[in-house]
C-alpha positions as CSV (number, residue, x, y, z in Angstrom):
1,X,90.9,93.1,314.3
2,X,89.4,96.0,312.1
3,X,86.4,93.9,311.7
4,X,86.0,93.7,315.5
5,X,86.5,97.4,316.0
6,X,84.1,98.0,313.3
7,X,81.6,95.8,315.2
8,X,82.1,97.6,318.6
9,X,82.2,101.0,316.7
10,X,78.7,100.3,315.0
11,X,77.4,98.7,318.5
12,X,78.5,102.1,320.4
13,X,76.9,104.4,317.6
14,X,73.9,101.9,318.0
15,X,73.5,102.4,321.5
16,X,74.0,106.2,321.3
17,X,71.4,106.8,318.8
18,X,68.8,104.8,321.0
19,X,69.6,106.7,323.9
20,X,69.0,110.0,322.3
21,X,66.0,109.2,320.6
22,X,64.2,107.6,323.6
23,X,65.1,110.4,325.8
24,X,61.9,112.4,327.3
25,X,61.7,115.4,325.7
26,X,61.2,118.6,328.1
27,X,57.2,118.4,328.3
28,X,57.4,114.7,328.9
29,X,59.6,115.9,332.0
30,X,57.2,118.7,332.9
31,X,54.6,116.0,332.2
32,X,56.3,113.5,334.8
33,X,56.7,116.0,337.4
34,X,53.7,117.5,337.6
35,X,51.8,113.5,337.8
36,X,54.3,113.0,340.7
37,X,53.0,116.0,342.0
38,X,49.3,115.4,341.7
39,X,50.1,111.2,343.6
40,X,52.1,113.0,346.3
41,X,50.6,116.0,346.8
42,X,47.4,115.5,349.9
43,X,45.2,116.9,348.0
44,X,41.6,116.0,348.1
45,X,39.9,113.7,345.6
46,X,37.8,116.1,344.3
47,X,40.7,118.6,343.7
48,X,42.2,115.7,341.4
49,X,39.0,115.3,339.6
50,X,38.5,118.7,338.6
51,X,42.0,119.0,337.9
52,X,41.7,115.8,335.3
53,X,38.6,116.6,334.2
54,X,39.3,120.2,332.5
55,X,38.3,120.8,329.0
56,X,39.6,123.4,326.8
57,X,36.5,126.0,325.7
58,X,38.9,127.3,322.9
59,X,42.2,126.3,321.7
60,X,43.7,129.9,322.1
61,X,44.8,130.1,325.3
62,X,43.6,133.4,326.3
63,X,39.9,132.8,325.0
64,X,40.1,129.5,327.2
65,X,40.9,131.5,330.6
66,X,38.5,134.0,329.9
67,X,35.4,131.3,328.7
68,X,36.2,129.1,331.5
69,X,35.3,132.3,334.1
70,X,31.8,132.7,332.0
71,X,28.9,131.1,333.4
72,X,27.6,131.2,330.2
73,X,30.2,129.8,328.5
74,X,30.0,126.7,330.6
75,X,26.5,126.3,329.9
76,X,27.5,126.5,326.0
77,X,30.1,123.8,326.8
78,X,27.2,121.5,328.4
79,X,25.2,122.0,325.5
80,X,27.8,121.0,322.9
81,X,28.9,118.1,325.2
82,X,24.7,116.9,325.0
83,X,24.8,116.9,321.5
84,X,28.0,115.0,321.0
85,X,28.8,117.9,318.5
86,X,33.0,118.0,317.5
87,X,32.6,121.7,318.0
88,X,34.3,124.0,320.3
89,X,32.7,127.0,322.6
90,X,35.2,129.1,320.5
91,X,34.3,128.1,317.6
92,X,30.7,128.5,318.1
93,X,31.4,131.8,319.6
94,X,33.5,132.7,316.3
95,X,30.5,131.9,314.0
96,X,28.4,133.3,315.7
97,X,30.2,136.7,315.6
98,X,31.2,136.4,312.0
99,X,27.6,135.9,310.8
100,X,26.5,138.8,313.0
101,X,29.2,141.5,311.4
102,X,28.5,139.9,308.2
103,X,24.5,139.9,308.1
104,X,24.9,144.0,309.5
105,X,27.2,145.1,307.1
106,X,27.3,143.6,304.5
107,X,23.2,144.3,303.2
108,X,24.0,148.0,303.8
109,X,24.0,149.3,300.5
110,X,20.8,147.8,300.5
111,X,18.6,148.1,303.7
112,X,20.1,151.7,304.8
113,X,18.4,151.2,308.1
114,X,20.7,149.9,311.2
115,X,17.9,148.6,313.1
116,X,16.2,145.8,310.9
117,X,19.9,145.2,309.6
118,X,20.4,144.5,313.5
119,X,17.8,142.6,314.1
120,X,18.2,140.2,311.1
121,X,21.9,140.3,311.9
122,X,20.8,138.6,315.1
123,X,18.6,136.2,314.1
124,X,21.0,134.9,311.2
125,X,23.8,134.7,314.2
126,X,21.8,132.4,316.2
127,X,21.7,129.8,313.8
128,X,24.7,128.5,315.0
129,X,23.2,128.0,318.6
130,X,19.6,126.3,317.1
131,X,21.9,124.0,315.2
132,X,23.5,122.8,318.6
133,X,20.4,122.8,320.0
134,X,18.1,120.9,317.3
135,X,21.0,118.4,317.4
136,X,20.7,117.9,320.7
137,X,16.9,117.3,320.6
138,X,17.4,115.0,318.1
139,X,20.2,112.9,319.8
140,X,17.7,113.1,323.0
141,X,14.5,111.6,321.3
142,X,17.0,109.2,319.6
143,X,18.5,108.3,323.2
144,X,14.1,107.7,324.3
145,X,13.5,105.0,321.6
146,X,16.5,103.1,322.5
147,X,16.6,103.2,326.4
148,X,13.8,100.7,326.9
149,X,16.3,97.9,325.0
150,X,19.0,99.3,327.2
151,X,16.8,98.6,330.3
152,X,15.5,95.3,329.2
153,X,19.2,94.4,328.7
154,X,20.2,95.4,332.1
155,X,17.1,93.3,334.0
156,X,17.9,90.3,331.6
157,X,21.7,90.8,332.9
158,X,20.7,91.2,336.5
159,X,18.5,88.1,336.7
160,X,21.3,86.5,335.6
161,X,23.8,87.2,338.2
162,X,25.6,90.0,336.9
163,X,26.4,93.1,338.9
164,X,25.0,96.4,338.4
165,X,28.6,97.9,336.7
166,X,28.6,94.5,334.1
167,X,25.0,95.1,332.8
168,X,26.3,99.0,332.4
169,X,29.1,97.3,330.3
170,X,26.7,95.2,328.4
171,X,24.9,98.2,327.2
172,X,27.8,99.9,325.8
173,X,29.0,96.9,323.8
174,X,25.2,95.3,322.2
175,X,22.9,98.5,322.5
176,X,23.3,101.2,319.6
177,X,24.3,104.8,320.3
178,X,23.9,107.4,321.5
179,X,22.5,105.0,324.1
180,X,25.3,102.2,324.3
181,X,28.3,105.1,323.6
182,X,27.3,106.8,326.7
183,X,26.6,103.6,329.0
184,X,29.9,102.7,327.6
185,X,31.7,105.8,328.9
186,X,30.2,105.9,332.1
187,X,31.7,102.0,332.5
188,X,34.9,103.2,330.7
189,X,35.1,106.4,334.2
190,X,34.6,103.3,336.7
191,X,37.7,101.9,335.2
192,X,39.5,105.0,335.4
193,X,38.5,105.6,338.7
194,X,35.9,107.8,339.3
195,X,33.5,106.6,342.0
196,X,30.2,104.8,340.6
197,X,27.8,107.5,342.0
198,X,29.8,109.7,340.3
199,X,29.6,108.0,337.1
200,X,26.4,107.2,336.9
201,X,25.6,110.8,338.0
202,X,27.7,112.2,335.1
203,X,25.8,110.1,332.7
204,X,22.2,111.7,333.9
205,X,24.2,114.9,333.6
206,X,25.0,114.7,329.8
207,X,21.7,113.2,328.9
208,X,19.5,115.3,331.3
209,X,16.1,112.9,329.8
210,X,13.3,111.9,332.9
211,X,13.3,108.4,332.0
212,X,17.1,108.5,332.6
213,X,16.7,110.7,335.8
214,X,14.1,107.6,336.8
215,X,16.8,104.9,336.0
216,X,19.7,106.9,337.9
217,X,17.5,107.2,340.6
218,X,17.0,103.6,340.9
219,X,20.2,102.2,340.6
220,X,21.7,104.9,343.1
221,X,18.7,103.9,345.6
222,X,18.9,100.4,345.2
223,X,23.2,100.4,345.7
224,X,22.1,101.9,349.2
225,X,19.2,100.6,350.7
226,X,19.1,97.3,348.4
227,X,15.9,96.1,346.9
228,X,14.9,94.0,343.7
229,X,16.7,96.5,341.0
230,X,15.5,94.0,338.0
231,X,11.6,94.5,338.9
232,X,12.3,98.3,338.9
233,X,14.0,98.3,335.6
234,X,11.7,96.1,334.0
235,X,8.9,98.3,334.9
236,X,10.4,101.5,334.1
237,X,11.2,100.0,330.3
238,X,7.1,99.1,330.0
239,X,6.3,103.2,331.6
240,X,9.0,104.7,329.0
241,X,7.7,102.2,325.6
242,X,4.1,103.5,327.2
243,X,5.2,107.0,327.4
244,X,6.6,106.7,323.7
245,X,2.9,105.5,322.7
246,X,1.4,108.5,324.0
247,X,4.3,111.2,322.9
248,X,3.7,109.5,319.5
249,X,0.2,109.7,319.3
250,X,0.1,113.3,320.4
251,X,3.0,114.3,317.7
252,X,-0.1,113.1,315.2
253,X,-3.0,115.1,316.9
254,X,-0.8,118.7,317.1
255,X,1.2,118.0,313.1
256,X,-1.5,120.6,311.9
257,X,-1.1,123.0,314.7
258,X,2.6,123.0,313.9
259,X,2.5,123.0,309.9
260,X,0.0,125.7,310.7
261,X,2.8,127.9,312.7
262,X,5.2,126.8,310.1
263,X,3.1,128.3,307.4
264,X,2.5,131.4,308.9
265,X,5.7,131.8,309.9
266,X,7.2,131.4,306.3
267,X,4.9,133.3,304.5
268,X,5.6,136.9,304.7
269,X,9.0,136.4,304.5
270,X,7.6,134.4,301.1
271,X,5.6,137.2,299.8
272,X,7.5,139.7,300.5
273,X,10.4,137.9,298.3
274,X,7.8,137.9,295.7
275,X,6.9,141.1,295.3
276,X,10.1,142.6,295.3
277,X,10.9,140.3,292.4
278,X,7.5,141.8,290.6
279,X,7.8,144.7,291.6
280,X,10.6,146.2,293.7
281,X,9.1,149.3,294.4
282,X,5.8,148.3,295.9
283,X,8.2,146.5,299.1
284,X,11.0,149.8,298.3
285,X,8.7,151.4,301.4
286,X,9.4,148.8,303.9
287,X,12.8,149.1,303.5
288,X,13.5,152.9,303.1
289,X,10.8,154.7,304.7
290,X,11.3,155.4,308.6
291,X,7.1,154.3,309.3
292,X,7.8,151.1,306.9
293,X,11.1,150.4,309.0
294,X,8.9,150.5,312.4
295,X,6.2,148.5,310.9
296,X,9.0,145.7,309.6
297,X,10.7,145.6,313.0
298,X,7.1,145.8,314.9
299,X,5.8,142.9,312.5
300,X,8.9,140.4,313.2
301,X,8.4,141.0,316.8
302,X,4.8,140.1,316.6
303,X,5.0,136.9,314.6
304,X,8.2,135.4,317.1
305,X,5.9,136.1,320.0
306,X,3.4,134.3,317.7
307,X,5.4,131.5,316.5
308,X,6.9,131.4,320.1
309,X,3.1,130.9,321.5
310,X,1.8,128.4,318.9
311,X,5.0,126.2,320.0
312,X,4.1,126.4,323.3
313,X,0.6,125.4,323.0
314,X,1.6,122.3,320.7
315,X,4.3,121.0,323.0
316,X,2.2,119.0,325.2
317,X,4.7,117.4,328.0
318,X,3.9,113.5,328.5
């Protein structure tokens, strides 16, 4: 008898404990509530999508309201998203402020004048930005070289029998990134729902390249009025390894017009490093005279409109 009551004591205690630890906590309630609401609710489907698509701009609350009413902010947000970067709008924002306070106040007992401190204040605190940028470009020409064996894949796939949404999935599983991650999430939204025009529109979106405007194109063409979709393909792949020829061979022809710019660029800021270490007082003038100031200021402005123009000249679209 005491064994059995020790049994059905242990077996109650048992059950009690599960019950209390698999109860849903309070935000797993809120959580369940607010689902039911969304599937009961006659809302429209693109209500639903923007509602499941939100993405936080900063994880303090506050900064997120306020950045997600910025249309600059959500510019920032695209550009991180195109460069597959792990940071935030807010924490871009924050470095970027920090270096700017930092660069103009800290050189102050130093370079007494507020102008050039501002000025190189603000070119320090755009680094952040260039970064994001530079990796974008770099994801982008990396995305180039790979799309043709993305495309080849895809007519080899259609030949075979396979639908336009399969070949997508082939992409994402044998082609390397950033080309087969973002085939593979486009594939991965079809699943979750979204409508393929949709999808396949959202993937021209974060990799905004022509040859994938071309492909988009296509495929959204072709699902409507029909047509031979392989052919396309396959001749888009031989346009885009021909435009890579000629993008390659003009990177050869303009390398000294850019090492040029480079140079120039670099060597004041060079010299001038230079000669304050020989001799500090010959570049003193520059710093603490008003005339020297304006000169400085006028003299930075000049060469970024030069540098700006020398890039322009060498970046010869294909």
């Amino acid at each position: 008898m005491p064994i059995i009551l020790l049994f059905l004591v242990i077996l109650v205690l048992t059950f009690a404990v599960v019950m209390v630890s698999t109860r849903p906590s309070e935000r797993e309630k809120r959580l369940r509530q607010r689902l039911t609401g969304i599937a009961s609710a006659p809302v429209s489907i693109e209500e639903n999508a923007e509602l499941l698509r939100r993405t936080n701009f900063s994880d303090i609350p506050l900064l997120d309201a306020i950045f997600h009413r910025l249309p600059a902010m959500r510019n920032l947000k695209s550009l991180i998203v195109q460069a597959d970067s792990t940071w935030t709008v807010g924490r871009l924002v924050a470095a970027t402020f920090l270096i700017f306070v930092s660069a103009a106040w800290l050189p102050a007992l130093w370079v007494p004048s507020l102008p050039l401190r501002l000025a190189v204040a603000a070119v320090l605190a755009s680094l952040p930005y260039f970064t994001i940028r530079a990796q974008r470009e770099r994801r982008f020409r990396r995305f180039e070289s790979v799309l043709p064996d993305a495309l080849d894949l895809m007519t080899r796939g259609l030949r075979a029998g396979h639908s336009v949404s399969s070949t997508i999935e082939m992409v994402g599983q044998e082609v390397a990134a950033p080309v087969g991650s973002e085939f593979k999430k486009c594939f991965e939204q079809q699943n979750f729902g979204l409508p393929f025009r949709e999808a396949i529109e959202d993937l021209a979106k974060r990799v905004p390249i022509a040859d994938l405007q071309f492909m988009v194109t296509a495929i959204l063409v072709q699902k409507e009025s029909g047509g031979n979709l392989a052919e396309v393909l396959d001749k888009a792949g031989v346009v885009i390894r021909e435009r890579l020829r000629i993008k390659g061979e003009l990177a050869i022809y303009t390398a000294q017009g850019k090492l040029t710019g480079w140079i120039l660029g670099l060597l004041p800021f060079v010299m001038f490093v230079l000669l304050t270490l020989l001799n500090p007082q010959y570049t003193s003038v520059l710093i603490h005279d008003p005339l020297g100031q304006e000169l400085v200021i006028a003299g930075l402005v000049l060469m970024a409109a030069g540098f700006y123009t020398i890039r322009r000249i060498v970046d010869i679209k294909v």
